[in-house]
C-alpha positions in Angstrom: 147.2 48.9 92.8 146.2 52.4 91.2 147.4 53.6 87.7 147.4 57.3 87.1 146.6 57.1 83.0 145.8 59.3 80.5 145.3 59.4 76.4 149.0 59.9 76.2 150.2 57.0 78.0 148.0 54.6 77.1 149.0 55.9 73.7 153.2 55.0 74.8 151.9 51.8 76.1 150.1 50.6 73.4 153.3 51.3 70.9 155.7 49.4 73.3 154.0 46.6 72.9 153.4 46.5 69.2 157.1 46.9 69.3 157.1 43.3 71.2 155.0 42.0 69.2 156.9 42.5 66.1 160.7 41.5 67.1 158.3 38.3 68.9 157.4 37.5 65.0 161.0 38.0 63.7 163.3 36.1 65.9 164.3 33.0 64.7 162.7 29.9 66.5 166.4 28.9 67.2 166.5 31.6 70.4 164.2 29.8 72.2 165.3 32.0 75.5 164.8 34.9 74.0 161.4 33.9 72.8 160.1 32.8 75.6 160.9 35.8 77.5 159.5 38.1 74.9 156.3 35.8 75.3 156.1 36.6 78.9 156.9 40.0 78.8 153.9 40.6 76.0 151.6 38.4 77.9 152.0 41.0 80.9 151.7 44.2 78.6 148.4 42.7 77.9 147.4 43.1 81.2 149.0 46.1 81.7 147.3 47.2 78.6 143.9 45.7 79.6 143.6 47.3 83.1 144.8 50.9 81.6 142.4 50.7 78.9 139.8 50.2 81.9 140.8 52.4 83.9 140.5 55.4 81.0 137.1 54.0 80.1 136.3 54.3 83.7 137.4 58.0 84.1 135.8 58.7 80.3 132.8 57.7 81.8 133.0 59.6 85.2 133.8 62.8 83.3 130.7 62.0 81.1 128.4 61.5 83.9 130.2 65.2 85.8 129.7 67.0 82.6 125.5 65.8 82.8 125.5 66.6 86.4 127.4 69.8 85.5 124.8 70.8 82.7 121.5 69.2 84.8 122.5 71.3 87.7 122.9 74.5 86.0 119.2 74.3 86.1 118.9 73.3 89.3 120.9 76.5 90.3 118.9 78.8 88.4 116.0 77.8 90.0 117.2 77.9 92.9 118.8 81.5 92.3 115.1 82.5 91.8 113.6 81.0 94.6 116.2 81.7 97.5 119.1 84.5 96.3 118.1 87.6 94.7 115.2 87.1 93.6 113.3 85.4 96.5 111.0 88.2 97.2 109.6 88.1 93.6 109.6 84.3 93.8 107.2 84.3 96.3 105.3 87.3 95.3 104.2 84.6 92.1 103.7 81.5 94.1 101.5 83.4 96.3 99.1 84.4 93.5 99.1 81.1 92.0 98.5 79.5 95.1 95.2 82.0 95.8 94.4 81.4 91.9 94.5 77.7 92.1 91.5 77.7 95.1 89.2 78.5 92.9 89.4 74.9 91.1 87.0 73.9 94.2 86.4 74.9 97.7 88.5 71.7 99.1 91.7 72.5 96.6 95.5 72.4 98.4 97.9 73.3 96.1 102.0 73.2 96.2 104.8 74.4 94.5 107.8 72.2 93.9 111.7 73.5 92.6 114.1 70.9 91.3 117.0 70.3 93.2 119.4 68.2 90.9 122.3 67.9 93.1 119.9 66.3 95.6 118.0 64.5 93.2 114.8 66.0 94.5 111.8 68.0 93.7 111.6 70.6 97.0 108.8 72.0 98.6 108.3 75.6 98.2 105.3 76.5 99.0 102.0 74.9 100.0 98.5 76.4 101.6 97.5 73.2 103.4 100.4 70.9 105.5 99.7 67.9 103.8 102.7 67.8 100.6 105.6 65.9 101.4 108.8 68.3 101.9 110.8 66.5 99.1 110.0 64.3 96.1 112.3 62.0 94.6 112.9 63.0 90.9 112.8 59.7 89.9 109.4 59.4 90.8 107.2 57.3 88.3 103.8 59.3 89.2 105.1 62.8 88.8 107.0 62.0 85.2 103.9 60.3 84.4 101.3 62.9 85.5 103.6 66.0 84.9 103.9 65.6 81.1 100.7 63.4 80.2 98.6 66.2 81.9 96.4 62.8 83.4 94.6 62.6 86.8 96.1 60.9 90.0 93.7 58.8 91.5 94.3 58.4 95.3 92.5 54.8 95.2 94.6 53.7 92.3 97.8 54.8 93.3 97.8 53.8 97.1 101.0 53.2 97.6 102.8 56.0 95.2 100.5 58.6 96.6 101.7 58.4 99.9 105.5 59.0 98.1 103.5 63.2 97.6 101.3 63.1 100.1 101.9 62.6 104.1 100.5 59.9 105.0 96.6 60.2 106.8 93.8 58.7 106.4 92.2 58.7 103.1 88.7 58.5 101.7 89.9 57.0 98.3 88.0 59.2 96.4 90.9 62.2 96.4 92.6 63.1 92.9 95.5 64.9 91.9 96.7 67.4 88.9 100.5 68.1 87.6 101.4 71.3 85.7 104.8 71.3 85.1 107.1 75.0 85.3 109.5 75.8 82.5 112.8 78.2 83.1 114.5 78.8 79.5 112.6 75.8 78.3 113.6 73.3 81.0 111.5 72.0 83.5 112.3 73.7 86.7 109.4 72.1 89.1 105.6 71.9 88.8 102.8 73.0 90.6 101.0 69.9 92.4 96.9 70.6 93.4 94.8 68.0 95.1 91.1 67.9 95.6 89.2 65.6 97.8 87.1 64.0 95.0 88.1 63.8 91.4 84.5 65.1 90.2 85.8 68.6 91.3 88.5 68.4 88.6 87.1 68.7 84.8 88.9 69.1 81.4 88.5 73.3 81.7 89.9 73.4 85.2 92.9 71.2 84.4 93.3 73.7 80.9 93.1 76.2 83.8 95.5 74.6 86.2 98.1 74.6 82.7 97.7 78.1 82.9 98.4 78.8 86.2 101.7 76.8 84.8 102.4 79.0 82.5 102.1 82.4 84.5 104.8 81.0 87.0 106.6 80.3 84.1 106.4 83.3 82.6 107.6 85.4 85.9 110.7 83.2 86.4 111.9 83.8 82.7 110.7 87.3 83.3 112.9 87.7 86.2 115.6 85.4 84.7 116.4 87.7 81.3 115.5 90.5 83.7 119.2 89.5 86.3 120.9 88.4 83.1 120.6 91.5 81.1 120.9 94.3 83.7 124.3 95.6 84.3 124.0 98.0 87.5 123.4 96.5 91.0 121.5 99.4 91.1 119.1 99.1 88.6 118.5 96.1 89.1 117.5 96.7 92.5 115.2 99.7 91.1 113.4 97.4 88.9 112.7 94.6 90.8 111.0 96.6 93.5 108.8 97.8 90.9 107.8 94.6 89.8 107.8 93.6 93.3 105.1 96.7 94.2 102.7 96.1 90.8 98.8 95.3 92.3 97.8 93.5 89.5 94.3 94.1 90.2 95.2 97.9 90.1 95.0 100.0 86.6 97.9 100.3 84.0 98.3 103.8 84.2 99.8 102.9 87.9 102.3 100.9 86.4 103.3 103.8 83.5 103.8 105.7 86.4 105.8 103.1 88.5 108.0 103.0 85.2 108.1 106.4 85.0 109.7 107.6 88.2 112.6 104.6 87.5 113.2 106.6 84.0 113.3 110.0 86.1 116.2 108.3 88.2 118.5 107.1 86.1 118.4 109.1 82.6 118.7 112.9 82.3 116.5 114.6 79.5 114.1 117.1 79.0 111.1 115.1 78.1 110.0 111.6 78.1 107.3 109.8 76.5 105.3 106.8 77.0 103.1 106.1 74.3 101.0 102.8 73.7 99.0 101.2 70.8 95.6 102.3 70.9 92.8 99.2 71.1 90.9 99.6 68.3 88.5 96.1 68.0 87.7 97.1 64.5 91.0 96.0 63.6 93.9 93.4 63.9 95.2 92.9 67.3 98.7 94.3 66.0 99.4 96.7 63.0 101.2 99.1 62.3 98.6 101.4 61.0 97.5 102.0 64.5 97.6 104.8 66.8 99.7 105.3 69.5 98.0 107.2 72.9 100.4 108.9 74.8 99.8 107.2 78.7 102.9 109.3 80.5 104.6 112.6 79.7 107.4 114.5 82.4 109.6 117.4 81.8 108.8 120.1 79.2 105.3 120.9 77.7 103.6 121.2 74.5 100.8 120.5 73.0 100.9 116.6 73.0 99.4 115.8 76.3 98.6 112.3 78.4 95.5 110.7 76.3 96.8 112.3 73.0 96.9 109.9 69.9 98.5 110.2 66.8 99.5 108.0 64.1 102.3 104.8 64.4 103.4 105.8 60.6 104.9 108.9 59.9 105.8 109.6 63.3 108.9 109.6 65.1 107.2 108.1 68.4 105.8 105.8 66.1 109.3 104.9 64.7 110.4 102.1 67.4 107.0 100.4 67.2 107.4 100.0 63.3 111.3 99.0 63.7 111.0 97.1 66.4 114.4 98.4 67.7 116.0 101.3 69.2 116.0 104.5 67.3 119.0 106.6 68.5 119.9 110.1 66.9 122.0 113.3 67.8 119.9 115.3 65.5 116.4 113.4 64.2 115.6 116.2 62.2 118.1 115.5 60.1 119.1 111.6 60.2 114.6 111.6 60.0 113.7 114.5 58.2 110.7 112.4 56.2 108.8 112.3 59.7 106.9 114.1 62.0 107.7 114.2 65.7 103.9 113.3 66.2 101.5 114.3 63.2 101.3 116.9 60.2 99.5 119.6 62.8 102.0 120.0 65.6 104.1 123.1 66.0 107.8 122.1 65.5 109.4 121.9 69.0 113.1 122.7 69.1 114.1 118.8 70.4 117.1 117.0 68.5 119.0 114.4 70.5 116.3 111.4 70.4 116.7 107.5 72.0 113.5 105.5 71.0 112.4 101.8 72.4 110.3 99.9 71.4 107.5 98.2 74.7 107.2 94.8 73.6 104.5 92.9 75.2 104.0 88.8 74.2 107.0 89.4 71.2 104.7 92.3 69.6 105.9 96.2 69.4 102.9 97.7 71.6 104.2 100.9 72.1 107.4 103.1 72.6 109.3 104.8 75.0 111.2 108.0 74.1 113.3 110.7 75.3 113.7 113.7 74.1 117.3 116.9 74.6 117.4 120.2 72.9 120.9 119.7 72.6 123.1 117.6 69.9 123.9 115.4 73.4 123.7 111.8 72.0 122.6 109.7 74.5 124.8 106.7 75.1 125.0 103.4 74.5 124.7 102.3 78.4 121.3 104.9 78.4 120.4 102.8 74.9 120.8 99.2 77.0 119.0 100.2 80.1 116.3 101.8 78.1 115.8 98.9 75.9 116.1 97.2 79.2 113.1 99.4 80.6 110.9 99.0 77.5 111.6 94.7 77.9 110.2 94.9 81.5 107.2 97.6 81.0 106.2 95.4 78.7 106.5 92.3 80.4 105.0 94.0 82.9 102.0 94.9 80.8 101.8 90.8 80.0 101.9 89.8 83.4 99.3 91.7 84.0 97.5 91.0 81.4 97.1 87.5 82.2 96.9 88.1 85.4 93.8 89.5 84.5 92.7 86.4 82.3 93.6 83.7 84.8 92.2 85.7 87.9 88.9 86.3 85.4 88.3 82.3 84.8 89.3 81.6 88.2 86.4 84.0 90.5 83.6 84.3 87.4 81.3 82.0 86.2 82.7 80.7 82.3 79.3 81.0 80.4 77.3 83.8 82.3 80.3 86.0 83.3 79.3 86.6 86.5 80.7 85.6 89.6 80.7 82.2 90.8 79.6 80.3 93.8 82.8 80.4 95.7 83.8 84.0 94.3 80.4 85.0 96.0 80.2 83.7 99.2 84.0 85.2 99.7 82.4 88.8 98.4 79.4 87.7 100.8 81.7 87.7 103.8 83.5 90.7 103.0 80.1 93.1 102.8 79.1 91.5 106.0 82.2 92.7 107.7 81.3 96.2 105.9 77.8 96.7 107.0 79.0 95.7 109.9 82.1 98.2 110.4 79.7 100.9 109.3 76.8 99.8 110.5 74.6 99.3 107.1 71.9 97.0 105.9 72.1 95.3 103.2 69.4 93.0 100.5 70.4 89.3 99.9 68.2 87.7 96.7 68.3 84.2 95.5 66.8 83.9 92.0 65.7 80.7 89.9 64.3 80.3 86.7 60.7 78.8 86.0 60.3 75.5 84.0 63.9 75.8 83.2 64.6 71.9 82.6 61.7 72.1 80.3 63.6 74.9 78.0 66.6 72.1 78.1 64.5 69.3 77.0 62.3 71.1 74.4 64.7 73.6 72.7 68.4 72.3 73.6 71.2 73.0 76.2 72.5 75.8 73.5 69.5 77.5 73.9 69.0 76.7 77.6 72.8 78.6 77.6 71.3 81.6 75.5 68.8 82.2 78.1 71.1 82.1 81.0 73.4 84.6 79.6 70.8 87.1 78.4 69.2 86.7 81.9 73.0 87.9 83.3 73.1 90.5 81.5 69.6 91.8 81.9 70.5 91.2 86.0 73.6 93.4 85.3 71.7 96.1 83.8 69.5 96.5 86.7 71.6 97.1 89.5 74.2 99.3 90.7 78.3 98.8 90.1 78.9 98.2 93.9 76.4 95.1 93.9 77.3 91.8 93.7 75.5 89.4 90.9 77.0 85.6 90.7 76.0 83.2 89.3 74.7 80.3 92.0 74.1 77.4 90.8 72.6 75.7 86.9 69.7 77.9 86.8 70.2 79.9 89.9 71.8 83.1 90.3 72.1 85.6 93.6 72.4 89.0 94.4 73.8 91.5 96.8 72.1 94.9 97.1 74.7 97.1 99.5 73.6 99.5 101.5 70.3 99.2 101.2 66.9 97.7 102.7 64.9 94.9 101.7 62.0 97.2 100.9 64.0 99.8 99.2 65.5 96.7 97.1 61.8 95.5 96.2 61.9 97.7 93.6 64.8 96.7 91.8 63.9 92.9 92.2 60.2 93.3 90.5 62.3 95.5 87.6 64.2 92.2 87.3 61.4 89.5 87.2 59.1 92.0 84.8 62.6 92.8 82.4 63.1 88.9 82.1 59.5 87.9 81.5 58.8 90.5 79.0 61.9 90.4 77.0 61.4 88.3 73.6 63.9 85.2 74.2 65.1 84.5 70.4 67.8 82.3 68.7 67.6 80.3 65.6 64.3 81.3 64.8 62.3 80.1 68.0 61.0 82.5 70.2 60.1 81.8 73.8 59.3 83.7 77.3 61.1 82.8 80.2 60.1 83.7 84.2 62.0 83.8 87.2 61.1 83.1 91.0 63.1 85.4 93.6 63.4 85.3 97.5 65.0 88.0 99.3 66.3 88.3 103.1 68.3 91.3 105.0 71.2 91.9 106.9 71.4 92.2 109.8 67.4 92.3 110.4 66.9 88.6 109.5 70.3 87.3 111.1 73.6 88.6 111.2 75.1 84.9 109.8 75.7 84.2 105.7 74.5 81.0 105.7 71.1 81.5 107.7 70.6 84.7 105.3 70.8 82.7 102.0 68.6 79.7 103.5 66.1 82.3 104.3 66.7 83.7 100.9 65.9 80.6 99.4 62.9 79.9 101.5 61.4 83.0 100.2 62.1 81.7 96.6 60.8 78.8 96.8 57.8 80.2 98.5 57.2 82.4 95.3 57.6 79.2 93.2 54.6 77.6 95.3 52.5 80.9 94.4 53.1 80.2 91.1 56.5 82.2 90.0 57.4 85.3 88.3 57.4 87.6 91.5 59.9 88.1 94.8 59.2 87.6 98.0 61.1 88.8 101.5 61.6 87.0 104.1 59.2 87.3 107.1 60.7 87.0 110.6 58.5 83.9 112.3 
């Protein structure tokens, strides 16, 4: 039996029998027919009455539970826009990076990327550098709400069972450990990044502050690209910008970006001269004020006497004037809707420009620079070139913070946190790469392992603050002493090696006694103790010793350690037996 109710029925229902009801209460007890037909009638209304009001509770709660679904998967398919529609070039552009970013938390790190799937009721597999995630993870799974949010570690040996729900099942040592760090779109959590090592003394507090990071740079590009599809108009332009973001080397120089930008503005506005001007760094002074200069990074069409690497002041200028708004500056005639400013400073000839649309580039929410362009006609520019260049100036911008940290993460993931050098797995990748070189063009190259003397004792006596002192002054007396093409990492506590390119052992000699005579003379000093430090050295060449890494750092290291036995403070090379 099926009832087709709604509000208004149930409404008609419930009237009809109150109706009963009341001509039940007012016959006279001497119609006993009548009354006892009434009574049957009301005691089947009931259940007429009953069973509709089920059946709208029933549908009340269906549509409840459609309009969740409804509002959970509109997440799901923006994420899912992002990672396999229009933007799936992009998508993977960032999972790549933070995929190569997250190896550097140890040299046995496998890393994945997960997307929620709502409808499914699933975390997906996007990504992965080692064939050991599961494809799929149930949403409802305890270890990943846990883990995700708490930012805690997932111990293989403690979680058996559960870690075979994320991992395929093989054989495990039980010493393997797990990190979460969860990916926001618009605020929501879209999916996470999952990284596993195989023991859980390879993951510290720092690295898992550095796996959040990596977190928050996917995060970044997929709201990024998100505001970027929901705020452009043209098919078009949208299609021009996204291969720009698509082509940015973020290991390549800002002014390649400007550029990038600058041939999109070129394309779709017409003027006759653009702008793009940014905030001088000045360390003297607040991060962001408005008393600032601005440096002019990109000029096209007509000339004068403001060229690229010009700076002039934010106030009092109208190039200045989106940076202190914060908005759009748009003007038929600035010389008379702005007549209190200058078009740059005091000293400039007045050129003969008056139609003006400013933006502001806004990088991490703060007005970093502007972006202006420039008629010599009363040609206002119009609102469509006003929201496509605000557009621009949004994505440079971002752009410039992607980058940015880029930069930062990339930094804490290949150098060495307290010496800022290299580190050990940073090196030996650098190491294989200038053997491939010598060996493309048929060069020589100087391998040296250092150490420092009686290091432990400076620990012990003075303190691990001081013992930290020491190692950073010795990196940066080590930096000072070679050439920008070399390669100085840190190796190990007290240990730190070098690669001398394109160059002999011999010829290198030089530059490793300059090393061990800079450290031992220099005047170690920090809250009022002095102290002199030595260091050992041990030095091997490619490809006269051996053509393979690893024999050329042992014999390194013999060296060194032959030096130590002679009683320190020198280098010595590697003899052929």
């Amino acid at each position: 039996m099926s009832f087709m109710v709604n509000q208004k029925t149930f409404t008609k229902a419930l009237t009809l029998f109150c109706l009963l009801v009341f001509f039940y209460t007012i016959i006279p007890s001497e119609y006993y027919t009548v009354v006892a037909i009434l009574k049957y009638i009301i005691i089947i209304f009931i259940i007429i009455i009953l069973m509709m009001y089920n059946k709208i509770l029933n549908l009340y709660q269906k549509q409840e539970i459609e309009f969740q679904e409804k509002k959970d998967s509109n997440i799901a398919i923006n994420s899912v826009h992002l990672s396999k529609k229009t933007f799936k070039k992009q998508f993977k552009f960032l999972t790549d990076t933070v995929l190569l970013l997250s190896s550097s938390i140890s040299e046995k790190c496998f890393s994945a990327i997960y997307i929620i799937d709502i409808q499914n009721q699933n975390y997906i597999l996007q990504t992965e550098d080692m064939n050991i995630f599961c494809d799929s993870i149930p949403i409802a799974n305890q270890l990943v709400t846990d883990y995700n949010y708490k930012r805690k570690k997932l111990y293989q040996k403690d979680n058996p069972e559960e870690w075979n729900e994320i991992f395929n099942n093989k054989n495990w040592r039980g010493s393997e450990c797990a990190i979460f760090s969860p990916i926001y779109l618009s605020n929501n959590k879209v999916g996470f990044i999952l990284s596993m090592v195989n023991h859980f003394t390879d993951i510290n507090t720092k690295k898992q502050e550095f796996h959040g990071d990596l977190g928050n740079f996917i995060s970044f590009g997929i709201d990024t690209l998100g505001i970027l599809e929901e705020r452009t108009i043209s098919e078009e332009h949208k299609s021009l910008i996204l291969n720009i973001l698509s082509d940015i080397d973020f290991k390549s120089d800002n002014q390649i970006i400007y550029n990038k930008f600058k041939f999109l503005i070129v394309s779709l506005f017409k003027y006759d001269r653009l702008t793009i001007s940014i905030v001088k760094a000045n360390k003297n002074r607040r991060e962001y004020d408005k008393g600032l200069n601005l440096i002019i990074k990109i000029i096209d069409g007509d000339k004068d006497m403001f060229i690229e690497g010009t700076d002039f002041p934010t106030n009092g200028s109208l190039h200045g004037l989106p940076v202190i708004k914060g908005t759009s500056v748009i003007t038929p005639n600035w010389q008379e809707t702005h007549d209190n400013l200058f078009r740059f400073n005091s000293s400039e000839i007045i050129e003969n420009y008056k139609s003006v649309l400013g933006v502001p580039i806004v990088v991490n929410k703060q007005n970093q620079g502007s972006i202006l362009l420039e008629r010599k006609t009363n040609l206002r520019f119009s609102d469509l070139d006003e929201h496509n260049l605000l557009l621009i100036g949004n994505v440079l911008g971002s752009a410039l913070y992607w980058k940015n940290e880029y930069e930062k993460i990339y930094t804490d993931a290949t150098h060495d946190g307290l010496s800022g050098l290299l580190n050990h797995q940073t090196f030996k990748d650098r190491f294989q790469d200038e053997v491939k070189r010598a060996e493309r063009f048929q060069q020589k190259m100087a391998i040296m392992i250092f150490d420092l003397d009686k290091f432990k004792k400076v620990n012990d006596t003075l303190g691990h603050q001081y013992g930290d002192y020491v190692i950073q002054t010795v990196a940066k007396i080590m930096l000072d002493n070679v050439r920008a093409v070399d390669v100085v990492a840190r190796y190990g506590g007290e240990e730190f090696a070098i690669i001398l390119i394109n160059t002999t052992a011999a010829m290198s000699n030089v530059v490793a006694k300059r090393i061990v005579s800079n450290i031992a003379d220099y005047n170690f000093s920090m809250n009022d103790i002095d102290t002199k430090i030595t260091i050992s050295g041990g030095m091997s060449e490619y490809p006269t010793h051996t053509k393979e890494m690893k024999e050329l750092i042992e014999y390194a290291d013999q060296a060194m350690y032959e030096t130590k036995q002679n009683g320190g403070n020198n280098i010595t090379i590697h003899k052929n037996v």
